[in-house]
C-alpha positions as CSV (number, residue, x, y, z in Angstrom):
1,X,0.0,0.0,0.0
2,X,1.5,3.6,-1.1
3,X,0.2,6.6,0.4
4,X,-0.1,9.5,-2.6
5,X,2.0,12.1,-1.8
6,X,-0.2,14.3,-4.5
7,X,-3.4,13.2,-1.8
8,X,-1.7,14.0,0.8
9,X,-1.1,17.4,-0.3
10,X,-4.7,17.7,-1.4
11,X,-5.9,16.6,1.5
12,X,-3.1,19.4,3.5
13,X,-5.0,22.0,1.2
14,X,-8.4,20.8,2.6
15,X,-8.2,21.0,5.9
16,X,-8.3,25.0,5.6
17,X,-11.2,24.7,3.8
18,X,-14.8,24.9,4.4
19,X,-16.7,21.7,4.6
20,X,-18.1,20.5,0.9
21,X,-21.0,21.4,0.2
22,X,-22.1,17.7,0.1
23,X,-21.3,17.5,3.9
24,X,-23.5,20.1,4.8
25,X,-26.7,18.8,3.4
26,X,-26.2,15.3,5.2
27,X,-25.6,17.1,8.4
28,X,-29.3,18.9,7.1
29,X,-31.0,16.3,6.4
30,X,-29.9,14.2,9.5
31,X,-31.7,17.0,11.6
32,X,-29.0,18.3,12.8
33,X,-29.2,21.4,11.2
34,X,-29.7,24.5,10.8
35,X,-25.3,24.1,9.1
36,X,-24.4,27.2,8.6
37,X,-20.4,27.4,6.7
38,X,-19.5,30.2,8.8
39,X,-20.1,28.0,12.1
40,X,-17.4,25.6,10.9
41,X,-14.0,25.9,12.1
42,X,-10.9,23.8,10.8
43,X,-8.8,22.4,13.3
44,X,-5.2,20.9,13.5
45,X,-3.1,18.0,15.1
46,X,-4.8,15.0,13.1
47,X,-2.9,14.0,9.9
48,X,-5.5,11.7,8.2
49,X,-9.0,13.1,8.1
50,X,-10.3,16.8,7.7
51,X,-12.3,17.5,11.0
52,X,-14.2,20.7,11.9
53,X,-15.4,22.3,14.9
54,X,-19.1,23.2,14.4
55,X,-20.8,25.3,16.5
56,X,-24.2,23.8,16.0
57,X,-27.7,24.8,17.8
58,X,-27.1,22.2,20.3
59,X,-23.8,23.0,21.4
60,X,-19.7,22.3,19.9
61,X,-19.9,19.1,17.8
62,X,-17.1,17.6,16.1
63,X,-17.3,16.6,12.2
64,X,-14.6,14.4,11.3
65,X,-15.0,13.2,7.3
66,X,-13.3,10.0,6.6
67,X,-12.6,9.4,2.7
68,X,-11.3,6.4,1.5
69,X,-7.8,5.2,0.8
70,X,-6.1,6.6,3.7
71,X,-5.2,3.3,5.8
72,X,-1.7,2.5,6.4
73,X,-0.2,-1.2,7.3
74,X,-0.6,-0.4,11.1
75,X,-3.4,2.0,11.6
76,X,-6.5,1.8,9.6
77,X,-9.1,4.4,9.2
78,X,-12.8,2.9,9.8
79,X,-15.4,5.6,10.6
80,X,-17.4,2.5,11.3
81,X,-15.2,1.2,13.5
82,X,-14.8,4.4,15.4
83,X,-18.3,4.9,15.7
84,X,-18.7,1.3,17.1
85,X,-16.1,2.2,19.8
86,X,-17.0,5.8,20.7
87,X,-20.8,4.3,21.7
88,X,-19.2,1.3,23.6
89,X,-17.0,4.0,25.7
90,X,-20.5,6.3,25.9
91,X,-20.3,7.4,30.1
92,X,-17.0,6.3,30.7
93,X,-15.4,9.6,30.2
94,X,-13.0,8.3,28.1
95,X,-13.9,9.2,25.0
96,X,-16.4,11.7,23.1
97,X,-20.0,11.1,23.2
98,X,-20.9,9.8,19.5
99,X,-23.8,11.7,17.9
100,X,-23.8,10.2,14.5
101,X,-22.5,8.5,11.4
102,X,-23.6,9.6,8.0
103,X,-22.3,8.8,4.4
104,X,-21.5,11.5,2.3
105,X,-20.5,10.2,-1.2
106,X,-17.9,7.6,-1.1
107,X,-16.7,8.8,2.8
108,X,-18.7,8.8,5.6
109,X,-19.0,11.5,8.3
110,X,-18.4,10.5,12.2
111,X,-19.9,13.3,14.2
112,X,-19.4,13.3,18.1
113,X,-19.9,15.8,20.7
114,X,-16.7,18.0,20.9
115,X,-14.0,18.1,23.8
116,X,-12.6,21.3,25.1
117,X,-9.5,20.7,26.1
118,X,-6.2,21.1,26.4
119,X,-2.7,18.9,24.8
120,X,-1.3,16.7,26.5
121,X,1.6,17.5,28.6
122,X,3.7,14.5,28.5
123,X,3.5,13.3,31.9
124,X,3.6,9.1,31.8
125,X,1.2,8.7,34.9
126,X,-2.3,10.7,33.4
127,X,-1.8,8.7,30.6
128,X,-0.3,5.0,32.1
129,X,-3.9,5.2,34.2
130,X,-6.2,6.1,31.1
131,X,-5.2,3.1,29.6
132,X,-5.7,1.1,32.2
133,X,-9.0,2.2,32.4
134,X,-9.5,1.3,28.6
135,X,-8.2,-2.1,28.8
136,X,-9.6,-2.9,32.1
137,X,-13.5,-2.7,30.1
138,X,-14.7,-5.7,27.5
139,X,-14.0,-4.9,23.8
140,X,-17.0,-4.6,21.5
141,X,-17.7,-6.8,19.2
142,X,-16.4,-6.8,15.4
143,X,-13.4,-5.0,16.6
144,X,-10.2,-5.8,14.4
145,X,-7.7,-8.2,16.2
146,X,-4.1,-6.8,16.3
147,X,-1.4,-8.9,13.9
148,X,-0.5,-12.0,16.8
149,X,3.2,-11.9,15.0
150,X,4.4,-8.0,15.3
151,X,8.1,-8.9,13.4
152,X,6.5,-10.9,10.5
153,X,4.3,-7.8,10.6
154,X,7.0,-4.9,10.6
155,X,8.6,-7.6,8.1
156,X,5.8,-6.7,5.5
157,X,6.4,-3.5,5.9
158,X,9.7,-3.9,5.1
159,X,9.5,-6.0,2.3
160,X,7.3,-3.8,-0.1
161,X,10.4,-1.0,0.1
162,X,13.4,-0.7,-2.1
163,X,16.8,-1.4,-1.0
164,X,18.3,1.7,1.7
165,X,20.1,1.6,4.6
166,X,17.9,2.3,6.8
167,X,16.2,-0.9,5.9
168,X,19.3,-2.6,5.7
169,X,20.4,-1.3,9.5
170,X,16.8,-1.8,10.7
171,X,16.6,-5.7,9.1
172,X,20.0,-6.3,11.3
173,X,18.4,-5.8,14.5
174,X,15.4,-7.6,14.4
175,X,14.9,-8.9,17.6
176,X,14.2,-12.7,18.4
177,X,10.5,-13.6,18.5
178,X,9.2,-12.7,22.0
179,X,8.3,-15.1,24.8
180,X,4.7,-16.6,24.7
181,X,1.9,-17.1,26.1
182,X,0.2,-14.0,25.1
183,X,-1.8,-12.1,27.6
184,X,-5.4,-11.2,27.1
185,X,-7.1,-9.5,24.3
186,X,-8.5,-5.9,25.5
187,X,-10.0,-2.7,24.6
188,X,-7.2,-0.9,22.2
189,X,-7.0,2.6,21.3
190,X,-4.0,1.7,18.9
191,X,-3.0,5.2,18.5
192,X,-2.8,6.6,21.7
193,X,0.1,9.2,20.6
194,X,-0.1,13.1,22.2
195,X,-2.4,14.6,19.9
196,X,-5.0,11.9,20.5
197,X,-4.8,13.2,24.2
198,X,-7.0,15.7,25.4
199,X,-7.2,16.9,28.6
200,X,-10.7,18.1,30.3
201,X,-9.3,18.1,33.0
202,X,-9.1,14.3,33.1
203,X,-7.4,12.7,30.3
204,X,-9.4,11.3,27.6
205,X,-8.6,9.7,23.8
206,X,-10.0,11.2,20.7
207,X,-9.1,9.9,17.0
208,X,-10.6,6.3,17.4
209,X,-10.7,5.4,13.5
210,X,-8.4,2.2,14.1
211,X,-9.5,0.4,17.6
212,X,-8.6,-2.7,18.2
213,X,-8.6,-6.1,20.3
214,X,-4.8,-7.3,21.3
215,X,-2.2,-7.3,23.9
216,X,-2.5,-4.1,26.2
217,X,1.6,-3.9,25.4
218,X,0.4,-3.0,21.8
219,X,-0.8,0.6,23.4
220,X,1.8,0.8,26.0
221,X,4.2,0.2,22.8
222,X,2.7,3.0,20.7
223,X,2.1,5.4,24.4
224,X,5.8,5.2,25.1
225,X,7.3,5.3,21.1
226,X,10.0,7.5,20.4
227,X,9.4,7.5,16.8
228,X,5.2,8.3,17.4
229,X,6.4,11.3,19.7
230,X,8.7,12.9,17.3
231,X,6.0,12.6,14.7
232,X,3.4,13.9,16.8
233,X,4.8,16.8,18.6
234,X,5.4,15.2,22.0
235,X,7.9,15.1,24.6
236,X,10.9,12.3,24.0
237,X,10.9,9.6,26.8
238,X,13.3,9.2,29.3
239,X,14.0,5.6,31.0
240,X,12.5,7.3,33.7
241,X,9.6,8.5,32.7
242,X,8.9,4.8,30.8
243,X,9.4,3.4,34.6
244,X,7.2,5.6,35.7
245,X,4.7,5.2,32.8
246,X,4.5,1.1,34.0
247,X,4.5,1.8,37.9
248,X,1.2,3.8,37.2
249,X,-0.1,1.4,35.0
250,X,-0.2,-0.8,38.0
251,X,-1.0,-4.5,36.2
252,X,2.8,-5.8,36.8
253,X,1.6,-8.8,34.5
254,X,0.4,-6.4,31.7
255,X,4.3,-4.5,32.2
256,X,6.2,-7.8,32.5
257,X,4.4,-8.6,29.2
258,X,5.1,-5.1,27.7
259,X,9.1,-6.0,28.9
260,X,9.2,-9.4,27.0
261,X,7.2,-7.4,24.0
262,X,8.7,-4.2,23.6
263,X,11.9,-5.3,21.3
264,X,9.6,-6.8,18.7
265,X,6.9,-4.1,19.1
266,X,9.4,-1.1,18.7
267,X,10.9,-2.6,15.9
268,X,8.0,-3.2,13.7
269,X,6.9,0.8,14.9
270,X,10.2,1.4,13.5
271,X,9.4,-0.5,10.3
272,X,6.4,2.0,10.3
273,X,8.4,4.9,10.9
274,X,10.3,3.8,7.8
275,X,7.6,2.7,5.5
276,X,5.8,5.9,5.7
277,X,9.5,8.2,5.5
278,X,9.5,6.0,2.2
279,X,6.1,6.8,0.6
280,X,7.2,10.8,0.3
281,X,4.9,13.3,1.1
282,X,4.7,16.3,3.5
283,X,5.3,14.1,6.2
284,X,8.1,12.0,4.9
285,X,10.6,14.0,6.7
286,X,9.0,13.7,9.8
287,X,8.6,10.3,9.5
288,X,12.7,10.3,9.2
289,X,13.1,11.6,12.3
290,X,10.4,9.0,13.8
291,X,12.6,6.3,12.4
292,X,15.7,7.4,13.9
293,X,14.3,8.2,17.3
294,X,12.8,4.8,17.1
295,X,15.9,2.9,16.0
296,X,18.1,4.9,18.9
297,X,16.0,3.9,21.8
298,X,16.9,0.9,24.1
299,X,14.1,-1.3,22.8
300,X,15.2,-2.4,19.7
């Protein structure tokens, strides 16, 4: 799978515009009117969808429109299956409160009731306990189940790219294939990076297109990634703050498991890292950096 650089430009373009026309009139004729184009604001951090702020008559709601063809090997993007999860996590506090999901040509529209907030800071604990909240509560049903072999995974990755030594230092340290057995399939975010954390006070997740059942190391992986950090804007992690990060996750067998994981896990985020620096793009560069910060960690 390639990602279009010439999309990815169009789609840079589109995020400062209004919403289509198209858009409107399914937001009309789902009664949620009256839409107004001046009562909808653009807003910044994701880098896959165009999502508005829209300052409807019942209060902020957020519009995110999903078009097609803008999955990647490790995170999909499934308004369905966002939908699916934000009314599972309805009361919990943990997510946005969905409000609906309408097609609009050949996308579909995932509209939720919007967050104020603020980003982030970085500190491991907020975070470390949000996601333990998350995997402590039953996935739904028809979620996607995470790849059971990350290295032959990050391998596929790898093996659609042309010959660079990135690849070629990245192929040398494949890990060996972790320990079994694996631990119990939860409730994943699978992209719980610092712009998918708002907080409201409280910590919650937004961005949900690509939830998931697996390991609860798969989040801690992606929580704690160099290369997802240096992508996303947020603060590098220390051996300290990673400590600190599983000491407020407070499920030792969940960390032991993360421990035994985390080579194979960081590795295939690296293969990530590298795919995507690969495809070109506006955020090829950025991607770069992910890879190196992923490569120079301890974990792989």
């Amino acid at each position: 799978m390639r990602v279009d650089p010439v999309n990815a430009r169009s789609r840079e373009a589109a995020r400062q515009a209004p919403p289509p026309a198209a858009l409107l009139r399914v937001l009309e004729g789902a009664g949620l009117g009256p839409v107004r184009a001046g009562a909808f604001a653009p807003t910044t951090g994701g880098n896959t969808n165009l999502v508005w702020r829209w300052q409807a008559r019942g209060g902020a709601l957020g519009v995110k429109l999903v078009q097609p063809g803008a999955d990647t090997p490790l995170f999909p993007n499934d308004p369905a299956a966002e939908f699916a999860a934000l009314r599972a996590l309805e009361g919990t506090g943990l997510a946005p409160r969905p409000v609906a999901l309408c097609p609009v040509g050949a996308g579909r529209a995932v509209i939720y009731r919007w967050v104020e907030g603020r980003t982030w800071d970085g500190a491991p604990e907020p975070l470390a306990r949000l996601l333990r909240r998350l995997h402590a509560l039953p996935p739904p049903g028809g979620l996607r189940a995470m790849p059971a072999d990350p290295l032959a995974h990050g391998a596929a990755m790898l093996a659609g790219l042309g010959s660079d030594s990135r690849r070629a230092a990245l192929e040398a340290r494949r890990p060996e294939h972790p320990p079994g057995p694996a631990g119990p399939a939860v409730f994943l975010h699978a992209d719980p990076v610092p712009a998918n954390v708002v907080l409201t006070p409280e910590p919650l997740l937004i961005d949900w297109q690509c939830p998931a059942r697996g390991e609860a190391a798969e989040d801690i992986a992606v929580a704690l990634s160099p290369g997802m950090r240096r992508v996303y804007g947020g603060p590098p992690v220390s051996a300290a703050g990673v400590q600190r990060f599983l000491e407020a996750y407070a499920d030792p067998a969940a960390t032991r498991r993360y421990t035994a994981l985390a080579p194979a896990l960081h590795w295939r985020l690296a293969a990530y890292c590298l795919w995507r620096a690969m495809q070109g793009g506006p955020l090829a560069e950025a991607y770069a950096a992910g890879f190196e910060a992923e490569l120079a960690a301890r974990f792989v």
